[in-house]
C-alpha positions as CSV (number, residue, x, y, z in Angstrom):
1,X,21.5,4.5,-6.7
2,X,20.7,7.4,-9.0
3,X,17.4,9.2,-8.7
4,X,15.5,6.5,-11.3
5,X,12.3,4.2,-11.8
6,X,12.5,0.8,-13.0
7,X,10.0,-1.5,-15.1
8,X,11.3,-4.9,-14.0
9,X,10.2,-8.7,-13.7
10,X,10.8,-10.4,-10.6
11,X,11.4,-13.8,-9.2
12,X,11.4,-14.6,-5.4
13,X,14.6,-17.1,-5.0
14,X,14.1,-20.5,-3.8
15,X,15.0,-20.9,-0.1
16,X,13.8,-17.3,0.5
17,X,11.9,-16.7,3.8
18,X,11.6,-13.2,4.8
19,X,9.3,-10.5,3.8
20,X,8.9,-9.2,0.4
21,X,11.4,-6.4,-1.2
22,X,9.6,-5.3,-3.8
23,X,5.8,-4.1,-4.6
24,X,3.7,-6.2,-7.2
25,X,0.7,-3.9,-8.2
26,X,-3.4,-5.4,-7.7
27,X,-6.7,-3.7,-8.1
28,X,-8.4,-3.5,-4.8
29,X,-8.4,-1.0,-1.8
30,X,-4.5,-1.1,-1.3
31,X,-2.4,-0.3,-4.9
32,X,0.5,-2.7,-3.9
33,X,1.3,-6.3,-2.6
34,X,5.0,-7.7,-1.5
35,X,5.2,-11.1,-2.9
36,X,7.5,-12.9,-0.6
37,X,6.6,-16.7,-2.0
38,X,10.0,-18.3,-3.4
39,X,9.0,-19.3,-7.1
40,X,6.6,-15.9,-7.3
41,X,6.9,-13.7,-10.5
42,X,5.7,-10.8,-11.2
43,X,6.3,-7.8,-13.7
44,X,5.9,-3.8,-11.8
45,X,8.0,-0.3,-11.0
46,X,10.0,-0.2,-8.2
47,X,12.8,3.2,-7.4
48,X,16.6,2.3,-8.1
49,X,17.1,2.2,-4.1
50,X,14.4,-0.7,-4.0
51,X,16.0,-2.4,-7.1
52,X,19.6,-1.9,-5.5
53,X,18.3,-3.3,-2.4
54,X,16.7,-6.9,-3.8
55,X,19.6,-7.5,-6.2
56,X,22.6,-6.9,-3.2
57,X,21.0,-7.6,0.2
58,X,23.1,-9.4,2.6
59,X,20.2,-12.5,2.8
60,X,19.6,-13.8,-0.5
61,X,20.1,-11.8,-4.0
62,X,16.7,-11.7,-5.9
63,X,16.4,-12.4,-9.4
64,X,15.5,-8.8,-11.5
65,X,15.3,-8.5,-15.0
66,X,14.9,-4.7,-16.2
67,X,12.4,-4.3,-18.9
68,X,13.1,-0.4,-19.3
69,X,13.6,2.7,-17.1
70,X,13.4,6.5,-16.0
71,X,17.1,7.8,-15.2
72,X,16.7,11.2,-14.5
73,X,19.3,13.5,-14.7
74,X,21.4,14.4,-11.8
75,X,20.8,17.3,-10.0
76,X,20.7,18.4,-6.4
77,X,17.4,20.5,-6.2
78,X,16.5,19.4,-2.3
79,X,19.7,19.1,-0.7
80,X,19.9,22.9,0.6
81,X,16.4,23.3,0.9
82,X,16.3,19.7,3.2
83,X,19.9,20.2,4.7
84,X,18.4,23.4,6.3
85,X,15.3,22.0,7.6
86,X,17.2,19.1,9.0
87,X,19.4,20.7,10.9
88,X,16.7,23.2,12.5
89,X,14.8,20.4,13.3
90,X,17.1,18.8,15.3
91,X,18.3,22.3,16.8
92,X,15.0,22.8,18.2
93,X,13.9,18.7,19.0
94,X,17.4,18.7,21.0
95,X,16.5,21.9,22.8
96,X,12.7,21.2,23.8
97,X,14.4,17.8,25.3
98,X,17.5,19.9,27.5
99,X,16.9,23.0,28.0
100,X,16.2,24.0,32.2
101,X,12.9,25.9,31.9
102,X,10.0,23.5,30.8
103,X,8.3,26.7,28.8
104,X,11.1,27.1,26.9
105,X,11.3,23.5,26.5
106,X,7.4,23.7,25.1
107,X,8.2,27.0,23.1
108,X,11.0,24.6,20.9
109,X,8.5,21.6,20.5
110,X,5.8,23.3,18.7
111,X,8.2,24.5,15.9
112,X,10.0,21.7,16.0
113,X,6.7,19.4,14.9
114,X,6.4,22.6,12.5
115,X,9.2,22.2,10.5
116,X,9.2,18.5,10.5
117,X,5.8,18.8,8.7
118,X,7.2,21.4,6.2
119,X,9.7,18.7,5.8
120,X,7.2,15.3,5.4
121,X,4.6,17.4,3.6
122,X,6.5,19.3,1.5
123,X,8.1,16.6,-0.1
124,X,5.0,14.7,-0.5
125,X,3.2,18.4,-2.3
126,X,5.9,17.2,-5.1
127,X,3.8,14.5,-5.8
128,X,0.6,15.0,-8.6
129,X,-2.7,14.4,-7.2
130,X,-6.3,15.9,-7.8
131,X,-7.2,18.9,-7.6
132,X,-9.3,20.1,-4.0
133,X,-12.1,22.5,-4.3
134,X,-13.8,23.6,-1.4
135,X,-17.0,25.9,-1.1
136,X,-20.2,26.7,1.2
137,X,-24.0,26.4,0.5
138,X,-26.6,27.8,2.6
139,X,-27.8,25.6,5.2
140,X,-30.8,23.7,3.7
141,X,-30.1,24.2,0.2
142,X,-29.0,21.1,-1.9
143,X,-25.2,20.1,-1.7
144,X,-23.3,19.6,-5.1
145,X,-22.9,16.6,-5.7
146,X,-19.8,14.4,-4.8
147,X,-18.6,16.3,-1.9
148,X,-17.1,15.5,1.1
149,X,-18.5,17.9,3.9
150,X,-15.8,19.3,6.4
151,X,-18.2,21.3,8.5
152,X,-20.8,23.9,9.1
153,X,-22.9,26.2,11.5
154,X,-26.0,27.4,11.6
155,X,-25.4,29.8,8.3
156,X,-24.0,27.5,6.0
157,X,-22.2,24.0,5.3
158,X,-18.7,23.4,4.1
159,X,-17.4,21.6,2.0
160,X,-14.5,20.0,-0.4
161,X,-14.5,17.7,-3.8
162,X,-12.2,16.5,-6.4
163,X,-12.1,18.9,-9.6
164,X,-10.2,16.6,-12.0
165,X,-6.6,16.0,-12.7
166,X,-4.6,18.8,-14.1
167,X,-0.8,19.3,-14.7
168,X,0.6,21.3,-12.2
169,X,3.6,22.7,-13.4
170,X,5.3,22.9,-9.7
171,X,4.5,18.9,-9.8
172,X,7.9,16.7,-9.4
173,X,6.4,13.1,-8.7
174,X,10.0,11.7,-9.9
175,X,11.5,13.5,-6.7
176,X,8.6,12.2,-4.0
177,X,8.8,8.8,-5.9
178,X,12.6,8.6,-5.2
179,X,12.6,9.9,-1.7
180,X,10.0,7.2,-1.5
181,X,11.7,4.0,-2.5
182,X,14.7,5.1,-0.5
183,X,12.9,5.5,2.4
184,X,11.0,1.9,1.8
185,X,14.3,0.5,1.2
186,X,15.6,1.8,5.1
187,X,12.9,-0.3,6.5
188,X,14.5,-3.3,5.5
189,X,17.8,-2.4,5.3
190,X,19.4,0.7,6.8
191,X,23.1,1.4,7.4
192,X,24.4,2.9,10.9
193,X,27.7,5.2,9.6
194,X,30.3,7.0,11.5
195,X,31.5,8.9,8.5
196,X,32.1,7.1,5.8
197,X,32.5,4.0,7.7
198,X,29.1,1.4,8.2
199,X,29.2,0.9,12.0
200,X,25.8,-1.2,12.3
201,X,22.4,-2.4,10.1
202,X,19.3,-1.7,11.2
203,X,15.8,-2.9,9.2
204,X,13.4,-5.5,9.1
205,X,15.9,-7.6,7.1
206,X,18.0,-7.9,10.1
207,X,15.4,-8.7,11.9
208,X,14.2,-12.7,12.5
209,X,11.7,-13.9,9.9
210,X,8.3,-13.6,11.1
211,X,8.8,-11.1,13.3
212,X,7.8,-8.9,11.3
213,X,3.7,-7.1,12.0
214,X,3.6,-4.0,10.3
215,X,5.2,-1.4,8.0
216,X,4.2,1.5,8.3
217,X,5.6,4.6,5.6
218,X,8.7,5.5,8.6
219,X,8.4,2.1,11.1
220,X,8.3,-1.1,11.3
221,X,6.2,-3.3,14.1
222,X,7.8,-6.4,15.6
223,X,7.2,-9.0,17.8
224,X,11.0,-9.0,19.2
225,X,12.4,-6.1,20.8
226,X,15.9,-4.8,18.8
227,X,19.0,-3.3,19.4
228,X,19.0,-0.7,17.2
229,X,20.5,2.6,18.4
230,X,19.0,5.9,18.4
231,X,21.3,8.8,18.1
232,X,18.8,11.5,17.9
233,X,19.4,11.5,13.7
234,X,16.7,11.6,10.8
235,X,16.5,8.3,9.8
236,X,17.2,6.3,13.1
237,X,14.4,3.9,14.5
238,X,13.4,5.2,17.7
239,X,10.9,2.7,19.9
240,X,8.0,4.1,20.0
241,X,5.7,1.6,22.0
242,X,5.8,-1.8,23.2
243,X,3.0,-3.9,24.2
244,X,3.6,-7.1,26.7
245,X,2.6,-10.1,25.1
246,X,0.7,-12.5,23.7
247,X,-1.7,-10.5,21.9
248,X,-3.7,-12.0,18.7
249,X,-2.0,-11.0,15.9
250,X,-4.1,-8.1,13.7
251,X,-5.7,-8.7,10.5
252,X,-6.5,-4.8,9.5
253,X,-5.2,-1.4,10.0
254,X,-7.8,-0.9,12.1
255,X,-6.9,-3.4,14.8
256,X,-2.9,-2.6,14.4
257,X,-3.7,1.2,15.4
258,X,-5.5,0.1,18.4
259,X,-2.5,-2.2,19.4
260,X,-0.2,0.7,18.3
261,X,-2.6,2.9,20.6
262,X,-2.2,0.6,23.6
263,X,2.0,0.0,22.7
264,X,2.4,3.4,23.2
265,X,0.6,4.0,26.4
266,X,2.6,1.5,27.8
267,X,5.8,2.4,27.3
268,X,4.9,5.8,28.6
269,X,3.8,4.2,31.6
270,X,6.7,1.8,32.3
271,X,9.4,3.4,30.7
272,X,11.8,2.2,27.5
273,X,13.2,0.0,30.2
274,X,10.5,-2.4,30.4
């Protein structure tokens, strides 16, 4: 459970039918598959909370051979800066939800979104990716090429392209590839705890198999409503939407964003209740 990065084979078990634990790599649009065929094997990188997950969860224990590995040393560079952010976001999502004036209430949701972003995309700036450059040219005039354009006026047109990969030396991809797999690992399996004591599960693992529609990178879509509490902590599941059924089942993002769309406007209709 160390912050680490496996090179492993894989074998689905016989008898195994849930959703997959692990991601196999392909060429193609989308980077990653999750094999979930018993017999399937398949050689790829997973994070040590993925890898924990598939050799001890509570269904079925995968078969993972380790090929070779990144252990990283142990350190704690995040937990202040996080810790912090944490706990003002949850200072001010509390307050914007119970506080008696409804400006007030407004005046603690905007920053609240604000530091949950600093959060979410701050972690992710860890990560190395291409560089952005962005620039104008008069309006009329030939655009460079490659560029994707953002805007413009009646002056001049914006716009932003790749300008190569670089090393940045800020750059800590082991630290967004660990908070990663450990957050990929709570949507199957995640652990309700009253101290040090495990109170409930929560995940798509506990879920039935086939429910199962959609992961998103923080949530899951089902086709069963679940028990799971929500204590107003990072990391709970909170429902979100819920659509009344049957509906045909999407075959692209596309079509689960307009279901998630329509989910969502429901339950803000009729209430959590419904």
């Amino acid at each position: 459970m160390t912050c680490s990065h496996w090179n492993v084979r894989v074998t689905v078990p016989a008898g195994w039918n849930h959703v997959g634990l692990l991601p196999a790599p392909v060429t193609g649009d989308r980077a990653w598959v999750y094999p979930s065929e018993p017999g399937t094997t398949f050689t790829t990188w997973a994070g040590g909370a993925e890898v924990h997950l598939a050799l001890s969860n509570h269904l079925m224990p995968w078969k993972v051979e380790v090929l070779g590995g990144l252990l990283f040393d142990n350190g704690k560079p995040l937990d202040e800066w996080g810790k912090r952010l944490k706990a003002a976001w949850a200072d001010l999502t509390n307050l914007s939800k119970l506080h008696g004036d409804e400006r007030q209430r407004t005046a603690a949701y905007l920053p609240s979104r604000a530091v949950r972003s600093v959060l979410l995309f701050g972690l992710g700036g860890f990560a190395q990716r291409p560089r952005l450059v962005s620039g104008t040219t008069p309006l009329g005039e030939a655009l460079p090429a490659g560029v994707e354009i953002l805007g413009q006026d009646d002056q001049v047109v914006t716009w932003q392209r790749q300008a190569g990969f670089s090393r940045d030396p800020y750059a800590h991809p082991e630290w967004a590839a660990y908070v990663w797999s450990g957050a990929r690992a709570a949507l199957l399996d995640m652990k309700y705890r009253q101290g040090k004591e495990v109170i409930g599960h929560a995940g798509a693992l506990h879920a039935k198999p086939g429910t199962v529609v959609y992961f998103g990178t923080d949530g899951i879509a089902l086709t069963e409503r679940q028990p799971w509490p929500y204590r107003g902590e990072v990391g709970d599941y909170l429902l979100k939407g819920h659509l009344t059924g049957p509906v045909e089942h999407p075959t692209s993002q596309e079509q689960y964003l307009k279901l998630r769309g329509l989910g969502r406007a429901e339950l803000a209709e009729k209430g959590a209740d419904q």
